[in-house]
N, C-alpha and C positions, 0 to 999 in steps of 0.2 A: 361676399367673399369671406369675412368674418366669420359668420355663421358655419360655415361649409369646413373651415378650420378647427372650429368648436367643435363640431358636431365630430368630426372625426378624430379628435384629440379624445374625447371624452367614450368614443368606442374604441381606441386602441388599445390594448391588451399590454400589460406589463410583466415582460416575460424575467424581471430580475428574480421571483424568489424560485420560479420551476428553473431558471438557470444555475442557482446556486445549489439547489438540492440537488439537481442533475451530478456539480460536480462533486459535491459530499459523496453521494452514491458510487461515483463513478471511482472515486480513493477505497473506498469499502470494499465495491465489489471487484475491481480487479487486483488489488492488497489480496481478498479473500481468494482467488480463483487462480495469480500465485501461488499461495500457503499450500493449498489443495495441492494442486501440481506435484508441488516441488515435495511435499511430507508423504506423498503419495510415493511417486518415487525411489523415496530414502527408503520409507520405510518397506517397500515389497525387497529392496535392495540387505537390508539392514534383517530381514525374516527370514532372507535365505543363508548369509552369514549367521545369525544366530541357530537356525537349525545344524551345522556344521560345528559348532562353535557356541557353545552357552554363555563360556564367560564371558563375549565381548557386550554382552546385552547392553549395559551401561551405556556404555560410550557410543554404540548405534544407538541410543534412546535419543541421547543430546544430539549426533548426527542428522537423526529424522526430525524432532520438534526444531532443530533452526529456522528452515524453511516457513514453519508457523509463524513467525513474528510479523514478516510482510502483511500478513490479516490484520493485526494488532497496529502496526504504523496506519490501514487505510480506515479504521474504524475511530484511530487516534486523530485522522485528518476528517473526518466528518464529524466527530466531536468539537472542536474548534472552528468549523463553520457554523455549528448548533452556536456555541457557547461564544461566539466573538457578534454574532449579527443577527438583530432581528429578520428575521426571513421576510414575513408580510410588509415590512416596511422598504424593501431593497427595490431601487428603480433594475431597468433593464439592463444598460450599461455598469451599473453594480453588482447585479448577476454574473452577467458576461464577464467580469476580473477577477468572483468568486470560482468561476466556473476555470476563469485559465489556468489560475492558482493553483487546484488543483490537481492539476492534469501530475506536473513531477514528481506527485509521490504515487499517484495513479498507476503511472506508463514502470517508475522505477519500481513498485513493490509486484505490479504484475514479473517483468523481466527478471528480475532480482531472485525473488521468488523458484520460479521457475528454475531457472540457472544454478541456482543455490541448492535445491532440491540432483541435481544431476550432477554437483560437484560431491555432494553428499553421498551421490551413489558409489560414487570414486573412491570416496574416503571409507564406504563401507566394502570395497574390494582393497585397500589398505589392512583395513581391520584383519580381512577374512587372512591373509598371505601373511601379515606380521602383527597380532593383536597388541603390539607392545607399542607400534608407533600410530597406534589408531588418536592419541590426543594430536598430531602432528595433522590429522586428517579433520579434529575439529578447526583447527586452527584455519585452515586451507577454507573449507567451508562460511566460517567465521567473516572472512573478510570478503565475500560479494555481499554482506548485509551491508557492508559500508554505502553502498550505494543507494539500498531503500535510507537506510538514517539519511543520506544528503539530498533524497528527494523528498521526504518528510520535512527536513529542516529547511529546505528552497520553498515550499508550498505555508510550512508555518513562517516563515520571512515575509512573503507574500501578501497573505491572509492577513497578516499583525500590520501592513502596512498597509491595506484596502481599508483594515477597520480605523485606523489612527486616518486618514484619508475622511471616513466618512463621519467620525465623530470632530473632526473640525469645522 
């Protein structure tokens, strides 16, 4: 019966570092597919006002790169999985808590993103009707990023606390 237990311990497969990289990626790429979206967006939003309208270039510029940072937070949460944990040495069940970790900046900078990009659009039909309260229309934009920061900072809470976990 020993044997039969050995034998199958020592072919069992340890899925903790493809689970972590899994969630690394997963913060990257849906962060990235966010930004895309939403700058995407702003910015077809923000080229038809500026064809109308030269001077408001500016303030549509910062309007459309908002949306970009969501990129920048899920590459900043897959930095922090690189830099907090040896990969090759992570069991499965240590995977699997890098991997859940990740998920809140994942799900917020995708959403966030997104969203952020379409209130952008808003703010660039602000510009186009009153170019003078177009900073009032950064502002409005400004604050759905609140949400990727508090998914970024729920997933580094997480991760800081998986790694302090695993280095005890």
């Amino acid at each position: 019966m020993n044997e039969t237990v050995e034998i199958v311990a020592e072919n069992a497969y340890n899925w903790g570092p493809a689970l972590a990289i899994l969630g690394a990626l997963l913060a990257a790429t849906l962060g990235g597919i966010g930004s895309t979206l939403g700058v995407a967006a702003a910015g077809k939003a923000a080229a038809g006002v500026t064809a109308e309208k030269p001077e408001a270039f500016g303030k549509l510029l910062v309007l459309e790169a908002l949306p970009g940072s969501q990129g920048i937070y899920g590459l900043i949460g897959t930095f922090l999985v690189i830099a907090f944990f040896t990969i090759a040495d992570l069991t499965t069940e240590q995977g699997f808590q890098i991997f859940l970790a990740c998920l809140p900046l994942a799900f917020t900078a995708l959403f966030s993103g997104v969203l952020q990009g379409k209130v952008a659009v808003a703010g660039a039909n602000i510009a186009a009707k009153n170019p003078a309260e177009a900073g009032k229309a950064i502002v409005l934009a400004a604050i759905v990023e609140t949400f990727a920061i508090l998914g970024l900072l729920s997933s580094f809470l997480l991760l800081n606390d998986i790694k302090g976990a695993i280095s005890a």
